[in-house]
Each structure stands twice: as structure tokens, then as C-alpha cells.
Backbone as a printed PyTorch tensor [residue, N CA C, xyz], in Angstrom:
tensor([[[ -1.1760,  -4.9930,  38.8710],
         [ -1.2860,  -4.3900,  37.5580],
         [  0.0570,  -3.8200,  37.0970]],

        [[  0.6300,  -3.4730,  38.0210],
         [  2.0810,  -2.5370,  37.6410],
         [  3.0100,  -3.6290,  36.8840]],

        [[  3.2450,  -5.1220,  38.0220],
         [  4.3250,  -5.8880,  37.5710],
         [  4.0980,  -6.6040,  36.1470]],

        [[  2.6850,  -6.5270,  36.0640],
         [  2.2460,  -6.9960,  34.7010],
         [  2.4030,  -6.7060,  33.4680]],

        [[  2.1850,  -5.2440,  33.9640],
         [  2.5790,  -3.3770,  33.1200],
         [  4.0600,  -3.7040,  32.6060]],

        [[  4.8720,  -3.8910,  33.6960],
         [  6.4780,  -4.0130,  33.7900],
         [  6.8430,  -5.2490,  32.9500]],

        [[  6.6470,  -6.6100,  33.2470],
         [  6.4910,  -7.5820,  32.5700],
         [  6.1570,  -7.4720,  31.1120]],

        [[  5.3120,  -7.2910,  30.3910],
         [  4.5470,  -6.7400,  29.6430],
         [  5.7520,  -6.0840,  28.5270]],

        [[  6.1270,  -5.1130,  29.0500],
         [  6.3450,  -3.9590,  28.2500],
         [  8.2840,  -4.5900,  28.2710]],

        [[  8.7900,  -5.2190,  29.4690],
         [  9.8440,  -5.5930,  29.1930],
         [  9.8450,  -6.8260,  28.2850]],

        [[  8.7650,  -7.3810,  27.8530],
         [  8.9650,  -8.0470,  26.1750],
         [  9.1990,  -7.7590,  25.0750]],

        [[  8.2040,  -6.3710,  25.2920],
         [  7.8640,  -5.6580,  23.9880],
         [  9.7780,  -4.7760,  23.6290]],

        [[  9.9170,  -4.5270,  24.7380],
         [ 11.2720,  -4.1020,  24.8560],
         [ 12.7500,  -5.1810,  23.8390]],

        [[ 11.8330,  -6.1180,  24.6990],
         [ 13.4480,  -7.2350,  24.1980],
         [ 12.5440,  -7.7330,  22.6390]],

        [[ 11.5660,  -7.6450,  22.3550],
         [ 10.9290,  -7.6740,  21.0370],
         [ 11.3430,  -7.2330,  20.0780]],

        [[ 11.6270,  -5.9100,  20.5250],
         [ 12.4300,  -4.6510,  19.2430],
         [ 13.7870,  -4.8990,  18.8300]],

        [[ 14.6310,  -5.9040,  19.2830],
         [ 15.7620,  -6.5000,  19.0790],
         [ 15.6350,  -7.0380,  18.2590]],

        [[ 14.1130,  -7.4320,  17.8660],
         [ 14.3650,  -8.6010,  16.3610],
         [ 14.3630,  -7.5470,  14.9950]],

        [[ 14.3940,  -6.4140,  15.1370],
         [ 14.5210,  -5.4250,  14.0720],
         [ 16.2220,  -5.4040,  13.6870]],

        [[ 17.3120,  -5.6790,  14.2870],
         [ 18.9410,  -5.4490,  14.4130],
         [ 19.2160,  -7.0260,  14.1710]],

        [[ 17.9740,  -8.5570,  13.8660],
         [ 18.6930,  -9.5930,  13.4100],
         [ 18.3130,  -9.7730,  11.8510]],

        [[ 19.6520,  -9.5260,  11.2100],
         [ 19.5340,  -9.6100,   9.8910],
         [ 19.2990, -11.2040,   8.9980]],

        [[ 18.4950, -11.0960,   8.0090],
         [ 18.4720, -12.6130,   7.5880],
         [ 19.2640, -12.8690,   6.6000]],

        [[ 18.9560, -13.7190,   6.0510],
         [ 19.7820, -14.3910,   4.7400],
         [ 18.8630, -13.6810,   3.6790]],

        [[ 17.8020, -13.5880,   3.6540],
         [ 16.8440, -12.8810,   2.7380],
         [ 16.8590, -11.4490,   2.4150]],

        [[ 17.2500, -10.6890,   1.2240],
         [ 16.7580,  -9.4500,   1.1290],
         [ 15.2560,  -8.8660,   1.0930]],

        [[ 15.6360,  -7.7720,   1.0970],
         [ 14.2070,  -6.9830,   0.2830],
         [ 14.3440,  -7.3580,  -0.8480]],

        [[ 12.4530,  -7.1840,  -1.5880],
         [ 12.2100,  -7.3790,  -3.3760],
         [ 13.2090,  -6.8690,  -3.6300]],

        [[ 13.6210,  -5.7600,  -3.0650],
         [ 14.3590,  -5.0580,  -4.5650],
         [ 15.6660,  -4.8920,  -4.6700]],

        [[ 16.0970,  -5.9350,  -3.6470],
         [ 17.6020,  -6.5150,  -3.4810],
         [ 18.5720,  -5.6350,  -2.7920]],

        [[ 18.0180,  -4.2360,  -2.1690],
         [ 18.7390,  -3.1950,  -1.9960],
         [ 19.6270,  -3.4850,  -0.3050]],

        [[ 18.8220,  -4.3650,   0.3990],
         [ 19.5570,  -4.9010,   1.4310],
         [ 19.0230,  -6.3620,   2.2780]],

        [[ 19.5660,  -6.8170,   3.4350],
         [ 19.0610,  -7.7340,   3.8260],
         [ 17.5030,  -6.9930,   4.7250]],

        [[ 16.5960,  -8.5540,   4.8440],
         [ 15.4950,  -8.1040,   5.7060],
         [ 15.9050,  -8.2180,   7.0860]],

        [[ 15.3360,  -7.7300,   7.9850],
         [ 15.7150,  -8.2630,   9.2250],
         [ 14.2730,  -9.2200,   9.6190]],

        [[ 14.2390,  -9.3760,  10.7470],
         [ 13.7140, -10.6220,  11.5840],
         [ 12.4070,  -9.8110,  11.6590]],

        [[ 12.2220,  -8.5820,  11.8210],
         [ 10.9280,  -7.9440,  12.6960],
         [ 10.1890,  -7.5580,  11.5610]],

        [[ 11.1180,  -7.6050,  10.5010],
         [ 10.1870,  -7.1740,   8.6110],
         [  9.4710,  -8.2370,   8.3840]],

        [[ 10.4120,  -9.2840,   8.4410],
         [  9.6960, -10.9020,   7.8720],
         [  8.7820, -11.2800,   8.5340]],

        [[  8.9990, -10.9170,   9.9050],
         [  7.0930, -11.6290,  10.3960],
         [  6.0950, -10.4870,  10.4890]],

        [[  6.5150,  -9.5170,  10.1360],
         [  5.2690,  -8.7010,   9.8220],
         [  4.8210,  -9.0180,   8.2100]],

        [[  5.9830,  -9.0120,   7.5130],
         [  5.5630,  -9.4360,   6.0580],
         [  4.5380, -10.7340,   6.1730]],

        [[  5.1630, -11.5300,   6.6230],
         [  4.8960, -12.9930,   6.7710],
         [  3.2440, -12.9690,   7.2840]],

        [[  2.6340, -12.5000,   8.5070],
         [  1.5210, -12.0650,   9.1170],
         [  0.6210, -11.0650,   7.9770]],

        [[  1.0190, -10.4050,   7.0930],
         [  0.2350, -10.0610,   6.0270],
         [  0.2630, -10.6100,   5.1630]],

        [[  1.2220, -11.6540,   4.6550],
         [  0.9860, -12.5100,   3.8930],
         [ -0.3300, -13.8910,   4.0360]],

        [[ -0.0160, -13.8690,   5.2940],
         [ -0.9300, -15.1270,   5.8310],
         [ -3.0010, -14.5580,   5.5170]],

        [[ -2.5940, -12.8830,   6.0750],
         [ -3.9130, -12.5900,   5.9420],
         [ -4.3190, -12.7450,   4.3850]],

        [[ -3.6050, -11.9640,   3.5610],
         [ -4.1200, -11.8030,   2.5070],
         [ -3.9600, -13.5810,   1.2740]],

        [[ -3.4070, -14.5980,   1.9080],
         [ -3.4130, -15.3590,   0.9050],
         [ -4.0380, -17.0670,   1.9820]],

        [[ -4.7180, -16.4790,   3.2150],
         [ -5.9370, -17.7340,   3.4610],
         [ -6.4850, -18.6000,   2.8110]],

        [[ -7.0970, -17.9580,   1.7570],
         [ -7.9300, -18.5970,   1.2800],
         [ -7.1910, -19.6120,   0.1990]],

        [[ -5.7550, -19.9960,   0.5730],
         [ -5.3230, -20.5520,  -0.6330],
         [ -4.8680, -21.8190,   0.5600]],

        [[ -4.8530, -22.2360,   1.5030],
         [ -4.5280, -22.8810,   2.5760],
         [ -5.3370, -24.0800,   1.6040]],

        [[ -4.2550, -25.1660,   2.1240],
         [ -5.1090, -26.7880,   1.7720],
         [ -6.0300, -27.1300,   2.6730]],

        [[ -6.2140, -26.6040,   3.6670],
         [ -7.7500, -26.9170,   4.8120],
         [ -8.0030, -25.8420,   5.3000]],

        [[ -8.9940, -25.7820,   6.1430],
         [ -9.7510, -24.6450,   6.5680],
         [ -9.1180, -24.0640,   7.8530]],

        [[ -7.8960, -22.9230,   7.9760],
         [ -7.4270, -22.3080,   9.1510],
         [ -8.1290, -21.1060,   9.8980]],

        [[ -7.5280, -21.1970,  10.9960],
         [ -8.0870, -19.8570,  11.9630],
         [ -6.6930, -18.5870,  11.4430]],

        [[ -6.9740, -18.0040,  10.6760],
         [ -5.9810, -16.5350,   9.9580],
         [ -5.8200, -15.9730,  11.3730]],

        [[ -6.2250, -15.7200,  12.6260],
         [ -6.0370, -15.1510,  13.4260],
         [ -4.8740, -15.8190,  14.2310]],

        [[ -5.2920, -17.1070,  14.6600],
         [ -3.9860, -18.0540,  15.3140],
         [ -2.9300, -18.2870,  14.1220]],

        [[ -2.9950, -18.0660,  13.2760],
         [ -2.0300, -18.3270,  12.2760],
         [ -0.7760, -17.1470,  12.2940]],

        [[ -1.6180, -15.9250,  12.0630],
         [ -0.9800, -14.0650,  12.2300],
         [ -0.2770, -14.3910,  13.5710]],

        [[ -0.5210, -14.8550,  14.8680],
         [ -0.2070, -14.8550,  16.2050],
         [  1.3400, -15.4510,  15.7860]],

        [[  0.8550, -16.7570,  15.0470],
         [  2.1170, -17.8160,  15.7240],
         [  3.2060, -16.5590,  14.6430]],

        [[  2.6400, -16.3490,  13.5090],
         [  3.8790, -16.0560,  12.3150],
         [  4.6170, -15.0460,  13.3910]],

        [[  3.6460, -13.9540,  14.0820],
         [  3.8570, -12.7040,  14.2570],
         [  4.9400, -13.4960,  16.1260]],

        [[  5.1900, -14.4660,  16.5520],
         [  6.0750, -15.0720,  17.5650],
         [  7.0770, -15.9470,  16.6480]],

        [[  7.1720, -16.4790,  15.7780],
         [  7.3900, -17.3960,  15.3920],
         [  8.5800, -17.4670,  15.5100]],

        [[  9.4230, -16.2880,  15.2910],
         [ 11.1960, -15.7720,  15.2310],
         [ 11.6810, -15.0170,  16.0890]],

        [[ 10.5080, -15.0040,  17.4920],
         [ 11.5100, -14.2570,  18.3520],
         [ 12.5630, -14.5240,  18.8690]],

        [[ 12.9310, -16.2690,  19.2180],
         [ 13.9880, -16.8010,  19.3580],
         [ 15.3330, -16.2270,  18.7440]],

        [[ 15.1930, -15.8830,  17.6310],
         [ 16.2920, -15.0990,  16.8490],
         [ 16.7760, -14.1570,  17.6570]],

        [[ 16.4210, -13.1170,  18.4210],
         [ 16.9030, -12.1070,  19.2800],
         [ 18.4990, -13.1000,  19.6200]],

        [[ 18.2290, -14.3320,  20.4970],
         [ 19.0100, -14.7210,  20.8630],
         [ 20.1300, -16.0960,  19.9370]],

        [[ 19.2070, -16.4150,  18.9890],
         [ 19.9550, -17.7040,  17.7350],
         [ 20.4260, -17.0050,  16.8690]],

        [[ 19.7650, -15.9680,  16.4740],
         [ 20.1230, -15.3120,  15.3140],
         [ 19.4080, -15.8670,  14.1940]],

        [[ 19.1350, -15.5550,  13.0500],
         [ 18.4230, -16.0590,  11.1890],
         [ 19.6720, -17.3610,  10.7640]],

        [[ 19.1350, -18.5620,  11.0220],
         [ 19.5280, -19.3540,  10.3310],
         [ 19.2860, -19.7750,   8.9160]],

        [[ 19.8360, -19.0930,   7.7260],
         [ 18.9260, -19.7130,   6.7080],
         [ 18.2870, -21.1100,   5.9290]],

        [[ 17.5510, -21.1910,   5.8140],
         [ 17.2870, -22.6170,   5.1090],
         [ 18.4180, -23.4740,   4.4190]],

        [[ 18.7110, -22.4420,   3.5880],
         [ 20.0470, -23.0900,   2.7230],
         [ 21.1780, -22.5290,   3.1670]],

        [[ 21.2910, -22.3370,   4.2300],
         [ 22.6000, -21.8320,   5.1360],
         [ 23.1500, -23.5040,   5.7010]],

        [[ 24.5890, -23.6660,   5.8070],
         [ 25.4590, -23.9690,   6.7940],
         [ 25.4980, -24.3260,   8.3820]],

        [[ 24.2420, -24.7590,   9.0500],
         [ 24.2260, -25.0100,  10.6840],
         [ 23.5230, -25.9590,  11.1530]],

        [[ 24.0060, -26.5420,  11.8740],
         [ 23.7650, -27.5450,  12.5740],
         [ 22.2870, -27.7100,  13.3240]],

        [[ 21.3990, -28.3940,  12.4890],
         [ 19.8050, -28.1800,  13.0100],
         [ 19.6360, -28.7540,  14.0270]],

        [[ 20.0570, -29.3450,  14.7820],
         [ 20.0830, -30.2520,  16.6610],
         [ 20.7580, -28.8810,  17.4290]],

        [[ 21.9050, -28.7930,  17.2300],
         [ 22.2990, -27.5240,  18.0160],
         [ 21.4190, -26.4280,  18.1980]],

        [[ 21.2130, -25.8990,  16.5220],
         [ 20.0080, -24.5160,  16.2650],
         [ 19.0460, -24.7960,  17.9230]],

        [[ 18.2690, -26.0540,  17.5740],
         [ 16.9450, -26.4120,  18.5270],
         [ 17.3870, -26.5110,  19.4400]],

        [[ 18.1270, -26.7540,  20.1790],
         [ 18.7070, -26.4130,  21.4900],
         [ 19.0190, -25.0570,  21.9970]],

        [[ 19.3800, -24.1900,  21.3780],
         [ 19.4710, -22.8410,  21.4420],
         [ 18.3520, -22.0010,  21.2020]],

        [[ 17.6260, -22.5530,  20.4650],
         [ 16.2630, -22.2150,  19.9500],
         [ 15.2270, -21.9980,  21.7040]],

        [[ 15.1980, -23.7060,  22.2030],
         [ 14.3130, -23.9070,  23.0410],
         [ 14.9180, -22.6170,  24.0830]],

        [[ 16.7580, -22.5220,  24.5810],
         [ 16.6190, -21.5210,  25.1130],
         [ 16.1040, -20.2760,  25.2880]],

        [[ 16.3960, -19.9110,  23.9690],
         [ 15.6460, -18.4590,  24.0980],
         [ 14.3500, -18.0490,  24.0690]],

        [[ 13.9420, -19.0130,  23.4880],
         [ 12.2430, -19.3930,  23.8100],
         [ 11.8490, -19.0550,  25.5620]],

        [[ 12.6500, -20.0300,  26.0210],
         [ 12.4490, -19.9870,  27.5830],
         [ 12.5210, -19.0340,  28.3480]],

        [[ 13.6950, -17.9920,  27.6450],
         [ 13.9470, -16.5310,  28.2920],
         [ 13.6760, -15.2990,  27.6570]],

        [[ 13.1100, -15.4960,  26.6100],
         [ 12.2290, -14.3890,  26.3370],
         [ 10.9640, -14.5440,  26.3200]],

        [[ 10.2780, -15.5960,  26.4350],
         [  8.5550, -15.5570,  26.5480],
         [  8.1900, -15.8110,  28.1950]],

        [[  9.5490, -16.0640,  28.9750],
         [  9.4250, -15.7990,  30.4350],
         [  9.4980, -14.3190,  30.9790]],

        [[  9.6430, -13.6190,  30.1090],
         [  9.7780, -12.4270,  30.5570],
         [  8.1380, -11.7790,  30.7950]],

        [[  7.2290, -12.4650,  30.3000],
         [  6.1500, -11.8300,  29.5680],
         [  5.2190, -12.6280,  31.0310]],

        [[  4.1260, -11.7520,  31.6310],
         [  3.4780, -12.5780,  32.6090],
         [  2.6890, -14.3140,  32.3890]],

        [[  2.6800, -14.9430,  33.4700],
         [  2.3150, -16.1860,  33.2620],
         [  1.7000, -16.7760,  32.0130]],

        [[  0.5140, -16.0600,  32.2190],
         [ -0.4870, -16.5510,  31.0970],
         [ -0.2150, -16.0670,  29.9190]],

        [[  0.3350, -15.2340,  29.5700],
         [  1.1880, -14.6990,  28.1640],
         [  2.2950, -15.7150,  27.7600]],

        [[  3.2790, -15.7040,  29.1470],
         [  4.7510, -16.8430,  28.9190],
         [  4.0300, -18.3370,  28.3440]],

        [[  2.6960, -18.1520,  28.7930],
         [  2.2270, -20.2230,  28.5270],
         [  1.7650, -20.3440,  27.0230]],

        [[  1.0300, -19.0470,  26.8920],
         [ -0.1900, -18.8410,  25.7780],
         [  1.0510, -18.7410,  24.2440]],

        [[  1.6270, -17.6930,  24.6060],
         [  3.0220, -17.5820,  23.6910],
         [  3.5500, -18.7170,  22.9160]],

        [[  4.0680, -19.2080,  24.3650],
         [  5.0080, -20.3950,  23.8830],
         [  4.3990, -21.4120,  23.5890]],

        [[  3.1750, -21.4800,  23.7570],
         [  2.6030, -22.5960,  23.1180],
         [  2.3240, -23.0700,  21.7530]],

        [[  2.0030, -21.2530,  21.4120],
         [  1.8730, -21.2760,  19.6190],
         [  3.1220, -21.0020,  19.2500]],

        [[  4.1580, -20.5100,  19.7610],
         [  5.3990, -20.7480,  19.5100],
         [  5.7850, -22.4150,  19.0010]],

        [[  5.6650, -23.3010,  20.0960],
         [  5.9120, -24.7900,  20.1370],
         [  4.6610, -25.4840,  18.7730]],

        [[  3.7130, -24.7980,  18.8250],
         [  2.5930, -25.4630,  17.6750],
         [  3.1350, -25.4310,  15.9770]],

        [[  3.7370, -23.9790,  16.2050],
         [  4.1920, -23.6960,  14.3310],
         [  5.7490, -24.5090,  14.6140]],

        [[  6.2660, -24.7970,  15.5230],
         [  7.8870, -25.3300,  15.6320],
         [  7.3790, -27.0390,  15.3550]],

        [[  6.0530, -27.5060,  15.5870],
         [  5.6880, -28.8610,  15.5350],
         [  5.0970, -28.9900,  13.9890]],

        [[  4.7350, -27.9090,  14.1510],
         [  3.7550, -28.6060,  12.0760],
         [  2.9910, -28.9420,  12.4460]],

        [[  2.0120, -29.5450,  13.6860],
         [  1.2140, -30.7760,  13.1550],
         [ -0.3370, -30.0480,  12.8890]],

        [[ -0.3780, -29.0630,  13.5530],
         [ -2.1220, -28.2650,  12.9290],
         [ -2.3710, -28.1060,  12.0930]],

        [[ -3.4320, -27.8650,  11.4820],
         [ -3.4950, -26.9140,  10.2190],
         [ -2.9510, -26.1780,  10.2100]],

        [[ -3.3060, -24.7750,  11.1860],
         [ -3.0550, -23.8290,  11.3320],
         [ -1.4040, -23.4940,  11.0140]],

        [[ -0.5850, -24.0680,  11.9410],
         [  0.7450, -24.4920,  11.9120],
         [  1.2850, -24.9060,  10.4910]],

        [[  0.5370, -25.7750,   9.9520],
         [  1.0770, -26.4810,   8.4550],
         [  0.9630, -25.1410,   7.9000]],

        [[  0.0160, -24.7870,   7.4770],
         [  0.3000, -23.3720,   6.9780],
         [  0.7210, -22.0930,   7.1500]],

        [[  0.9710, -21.6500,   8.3700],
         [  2.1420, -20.7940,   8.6400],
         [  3.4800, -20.8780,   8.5460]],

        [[  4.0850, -22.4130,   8.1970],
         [  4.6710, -22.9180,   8.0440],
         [  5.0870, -22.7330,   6.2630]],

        [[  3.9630, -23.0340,   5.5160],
         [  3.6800, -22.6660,   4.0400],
         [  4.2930, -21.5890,   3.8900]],

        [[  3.6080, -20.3240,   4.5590],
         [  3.4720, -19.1690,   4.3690],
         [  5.3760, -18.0940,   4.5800]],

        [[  5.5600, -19.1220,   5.8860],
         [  7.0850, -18.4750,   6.3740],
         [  8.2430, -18.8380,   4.9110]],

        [[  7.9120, -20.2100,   4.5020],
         [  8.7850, -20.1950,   3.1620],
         [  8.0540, -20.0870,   1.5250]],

        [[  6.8290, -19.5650,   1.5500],
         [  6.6790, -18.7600,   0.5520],
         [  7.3110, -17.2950,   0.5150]],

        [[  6.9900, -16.4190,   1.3330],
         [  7.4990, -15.1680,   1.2760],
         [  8.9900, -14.9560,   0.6410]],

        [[  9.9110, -15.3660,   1.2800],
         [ 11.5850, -15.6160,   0.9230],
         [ 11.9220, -15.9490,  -0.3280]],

        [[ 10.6010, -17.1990,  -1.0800],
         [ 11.0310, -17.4350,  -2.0350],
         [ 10.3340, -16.1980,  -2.9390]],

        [[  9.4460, -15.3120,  -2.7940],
         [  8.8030, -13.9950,  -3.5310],
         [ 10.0600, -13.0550,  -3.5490]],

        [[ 10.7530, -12.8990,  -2.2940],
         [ 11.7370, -12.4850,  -2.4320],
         [ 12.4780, -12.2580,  -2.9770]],

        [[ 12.9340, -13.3750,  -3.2320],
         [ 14.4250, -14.0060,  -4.3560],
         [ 13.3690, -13.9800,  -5.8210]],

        [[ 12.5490, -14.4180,  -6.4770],
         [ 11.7350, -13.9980,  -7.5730],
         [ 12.0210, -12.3920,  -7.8060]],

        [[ 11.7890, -11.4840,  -6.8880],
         [ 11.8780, -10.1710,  -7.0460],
         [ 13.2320,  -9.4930,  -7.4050]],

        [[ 13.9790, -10.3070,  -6.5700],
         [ 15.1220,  -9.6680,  -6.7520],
         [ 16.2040, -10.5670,  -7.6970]],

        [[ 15.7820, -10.6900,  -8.6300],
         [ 16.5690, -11.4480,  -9.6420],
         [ 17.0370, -12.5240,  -9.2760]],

        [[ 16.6680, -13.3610,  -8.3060],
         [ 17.3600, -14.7160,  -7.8050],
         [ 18.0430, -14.5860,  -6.4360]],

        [[ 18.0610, -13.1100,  -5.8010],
         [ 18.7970, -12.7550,  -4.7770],
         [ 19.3190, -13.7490,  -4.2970]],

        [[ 19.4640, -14.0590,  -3.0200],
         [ 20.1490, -15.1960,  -2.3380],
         [ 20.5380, -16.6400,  -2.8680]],

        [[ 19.7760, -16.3050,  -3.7360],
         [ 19.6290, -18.0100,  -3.9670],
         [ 20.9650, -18.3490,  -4.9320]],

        [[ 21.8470, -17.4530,  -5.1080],
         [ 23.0880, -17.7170,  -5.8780],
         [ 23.9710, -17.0530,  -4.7450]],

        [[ 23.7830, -16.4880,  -4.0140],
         [ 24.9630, -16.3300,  -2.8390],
         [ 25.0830, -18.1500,  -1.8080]],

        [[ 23.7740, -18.7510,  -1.9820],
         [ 24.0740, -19.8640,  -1.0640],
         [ 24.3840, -21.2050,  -1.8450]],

        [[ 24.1250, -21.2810,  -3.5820],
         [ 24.1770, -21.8120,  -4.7630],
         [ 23.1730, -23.0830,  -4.9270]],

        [[ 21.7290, -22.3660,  -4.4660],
         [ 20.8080, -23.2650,  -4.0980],
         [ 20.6350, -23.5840,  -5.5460]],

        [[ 19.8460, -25.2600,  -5.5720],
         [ 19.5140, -25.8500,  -6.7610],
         [ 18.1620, -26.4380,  -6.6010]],

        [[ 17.5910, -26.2130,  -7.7750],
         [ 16.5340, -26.8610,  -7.9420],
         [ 15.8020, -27.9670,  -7.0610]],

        [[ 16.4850, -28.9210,  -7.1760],
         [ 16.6320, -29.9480,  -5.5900],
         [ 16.3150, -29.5320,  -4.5650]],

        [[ 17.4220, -28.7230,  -4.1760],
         [ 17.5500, -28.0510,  -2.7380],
         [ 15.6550, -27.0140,  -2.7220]],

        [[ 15.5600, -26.2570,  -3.5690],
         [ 14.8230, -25.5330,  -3.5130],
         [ 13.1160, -26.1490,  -3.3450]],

        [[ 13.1280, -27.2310,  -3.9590],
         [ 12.0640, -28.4080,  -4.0490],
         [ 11.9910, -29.4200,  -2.5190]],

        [[ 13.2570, -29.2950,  -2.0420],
         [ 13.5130, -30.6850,  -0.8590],
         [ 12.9590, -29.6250,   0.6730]],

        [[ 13.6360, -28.2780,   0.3860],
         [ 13.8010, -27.5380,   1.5440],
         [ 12.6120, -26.7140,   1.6710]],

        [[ 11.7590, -26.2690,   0.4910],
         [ 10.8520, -25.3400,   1.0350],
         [  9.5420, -25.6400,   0.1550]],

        [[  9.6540, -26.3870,  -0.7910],
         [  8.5650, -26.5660,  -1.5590],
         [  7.7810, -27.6770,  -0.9860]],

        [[  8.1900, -28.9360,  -0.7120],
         [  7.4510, -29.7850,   0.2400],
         [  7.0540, -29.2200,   1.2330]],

        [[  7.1330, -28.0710,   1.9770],
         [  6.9460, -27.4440,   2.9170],
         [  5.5560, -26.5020,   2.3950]],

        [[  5.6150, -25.7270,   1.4620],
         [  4.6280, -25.2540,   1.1680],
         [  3.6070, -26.0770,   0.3940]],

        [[  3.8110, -27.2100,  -0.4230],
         [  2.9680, -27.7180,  -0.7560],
         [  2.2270, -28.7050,   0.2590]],

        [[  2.9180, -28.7170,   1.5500],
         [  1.7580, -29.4040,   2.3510],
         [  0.6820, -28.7230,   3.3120]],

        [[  1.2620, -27.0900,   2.4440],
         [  0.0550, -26.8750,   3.8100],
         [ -0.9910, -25.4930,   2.6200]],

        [[ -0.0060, -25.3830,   1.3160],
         [ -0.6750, -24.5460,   0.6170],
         [ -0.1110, -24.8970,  -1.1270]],

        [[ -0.9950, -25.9270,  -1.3950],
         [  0.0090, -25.9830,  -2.7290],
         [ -0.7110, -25.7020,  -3.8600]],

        [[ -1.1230, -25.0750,  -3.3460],
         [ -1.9200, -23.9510,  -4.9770],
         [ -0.6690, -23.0900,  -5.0410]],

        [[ -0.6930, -22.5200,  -4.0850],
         [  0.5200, -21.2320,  -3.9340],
         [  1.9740, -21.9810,  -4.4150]],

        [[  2.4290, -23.5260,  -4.1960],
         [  3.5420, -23.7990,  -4.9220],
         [  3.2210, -23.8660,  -6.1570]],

        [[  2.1890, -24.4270,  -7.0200],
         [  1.7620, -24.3490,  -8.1950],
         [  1.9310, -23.4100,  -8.9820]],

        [[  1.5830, -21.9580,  -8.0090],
         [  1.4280, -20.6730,  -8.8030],
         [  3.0190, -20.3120,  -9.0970]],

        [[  4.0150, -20.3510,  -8.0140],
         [  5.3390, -20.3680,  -8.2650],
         [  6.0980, -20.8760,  -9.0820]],

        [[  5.6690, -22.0230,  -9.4500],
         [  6.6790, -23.0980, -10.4680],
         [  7.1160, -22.4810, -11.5290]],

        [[  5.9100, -22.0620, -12.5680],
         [  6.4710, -21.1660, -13.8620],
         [  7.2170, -20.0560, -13.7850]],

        [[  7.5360, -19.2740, -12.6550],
         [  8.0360, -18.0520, -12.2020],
         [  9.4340, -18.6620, -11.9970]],

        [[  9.7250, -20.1920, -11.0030],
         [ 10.6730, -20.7420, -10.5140],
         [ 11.7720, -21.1670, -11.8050]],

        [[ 11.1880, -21.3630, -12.8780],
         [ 11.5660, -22.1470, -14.3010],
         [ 13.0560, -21.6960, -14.4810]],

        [[ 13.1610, -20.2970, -14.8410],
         [ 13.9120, -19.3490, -15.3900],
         [ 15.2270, -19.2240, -14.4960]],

        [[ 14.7950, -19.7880, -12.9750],
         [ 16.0940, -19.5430, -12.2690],
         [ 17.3650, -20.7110, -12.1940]],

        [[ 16.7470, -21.7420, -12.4660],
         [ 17.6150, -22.9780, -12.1940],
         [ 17.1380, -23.5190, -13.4300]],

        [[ 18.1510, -24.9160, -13.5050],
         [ 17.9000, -25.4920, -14.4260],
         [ 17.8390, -26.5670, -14.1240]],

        [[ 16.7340, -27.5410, -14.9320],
         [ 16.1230, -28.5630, -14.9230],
         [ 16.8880, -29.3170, -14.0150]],

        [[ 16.0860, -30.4210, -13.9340],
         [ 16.8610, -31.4070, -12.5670],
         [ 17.4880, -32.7050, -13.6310]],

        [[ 18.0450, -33.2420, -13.7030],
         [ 18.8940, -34.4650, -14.6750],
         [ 17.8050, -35.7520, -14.3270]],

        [[ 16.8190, -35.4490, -13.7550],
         [ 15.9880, -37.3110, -13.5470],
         [ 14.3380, -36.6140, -13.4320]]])
């Protein structure tokens, strides 16, 4: 019981590190960046409160799990942003590391159970997954809505980009919720030339 205790609590330990990784994303109200430990709590109340907008029928509970693991890797990769600059083969290589050494910290059946829904939302292929997936790049873009376009002119995202990188993404696993965005989206970019 003790080493379990010990185990256990030395996750929760190296857990609190994702509060000190800053993202590319601010707060609504533009006043600073979010960090890593805001966004999947945001993200995990987002999921609860906007279920019922999912394109198939999910488990909100395995969904909250994966959002609420989804970025612990960051402790050790750091917030890559979507429309950031890095090398996505490398990222996943560094990714799988820290995966390996921080959900090993956690006893057996935690390290398996973890990383599994870890590896499920990193695959897409569930429901569940497709839409936590939805959900991780809806929030960011509420974000940038809130805060006058925040990021999205520090990285000089375009319409395109914004449609290629996160909107196919949410419209495959929740696209009522891209629907509801579009008219909000109008005002920030401008039309696409085709």
C-alpha cells in the first residue's frame, strides 16, 4: 500500500509541472498565456458541458479522463502550437518519451490504464477520442474569439490554415459546434480567393 501511496502521489507531484508549461493560447481576456494544467481542466469542462453536441454517442466520462491526461507529455515536450513552427515526427518521438516516463511513474495498472487513453485520444480512431479531439481545438479557438483574435495574428494564421488545422478536426467529431463558430469566425480573416 505504501509504494503505491509513493508511486501515486509521485505523479501527482510531477503532474503539477504542467501548471509552469505555458501555451501558445491566452486567456479570454488576453491578459496572459494559458498554461497546460488550465487547458485540460478547461478542456474537461468543456467536454462535460458541450456532449451533447458530439456527432455520435460518447462516454463524457472516458472522454474528461483522456482530455484531463491528454498533455501531460508537455511537462517534458513542452505546448507545441498548432500553428506553431515544429517538426511533427520529432514532437512524436519526444512525445512517446515522456509518455513513457511519466505515466511509469504511476503504479502498474494506472501506468497501462493511463497510457492507454493517453495512446486512444493520440490515435483519433474512437468516438470518444474523435471528440476529445473536437473539443481540445474548439476551446483555443473560443479563446482567440474572446480575445480579439489573440494568437491568431501573433502566428499570422489564415483562414486556410484555420479550416485545414482545426476545423476538419472539429467537424469530425463535433460539427454542430464548427457550424456554431463560423459566423463568429467571419470577422477575423478574410475570405479565402476560391
Amino acid at each position: 500500500m505504501t509504494d503505491r501511496l509513493d508511486r501515486q502521489f509521485a505523479f501527482l507531484n510531477e503532474a503539477d509541472k504542467l501548471k509552469s508549461v505555458l501555451r501558445g493560447t491566452t486567456l479570454n481576456d488576453g491578459s496572459r498565456p494559458e498554461n497546460s494544467g488550465e487547458h485540460s481542466w478547461h478542456i474537461a469542462l468543456y467536454a462535460l458541458v458541450l456532449a451533447e453536441h458530439s456527432d455520435r454517442p460518447v462516454n463524457v466520462d472516458r472522454v474528461i479522463k483522456m482530455l484531463l491526461v491528454h498533455d501531460i507529455v508537455e511537462i517534458d515536450a513542452g505546448d507545441n502550437p498548432i500553428h506553431g513552427d515544429h517538426d511533427p515526427l520529432e514532437m512524436e518521438v519526444i512525445e512517446q518519451q515522456a509518455a513513457e516516463r511519466i505515466f511509469g511513474l504511476l503504479p502498474p495498472d494506472q501506468r497501462d490504464s493511463f497510457r492507454a487513453l493517453w495512446e486512444e485520444f493520440e490515435a483519433a480512431e474512437s468516438d470518444d477520442a474523435i471528440f476529445a479531439k473536437s473539443i481540445d481545438r474548439v476551446q483555443p479557438v473560443n479563446s482567440n474569439l474572446q480575445s480579439s483574435g489573440g494568437t491568431w495574428r501573433d502566428y499570422n494564421v489564415t483562414a486556410d490554415q484555420l479550416q485545414t488545422r482545426v476545423g476538419a478536426k472539429v467537424q469530425r467529431g463535433a460539427p454542430r459546434l464548427w457550424a456554431w463558430l463560423q459566423p463568429r469566425l467571419a470577422g477575423f480573416f478574410e475570405p479565402s480567393p476560391h
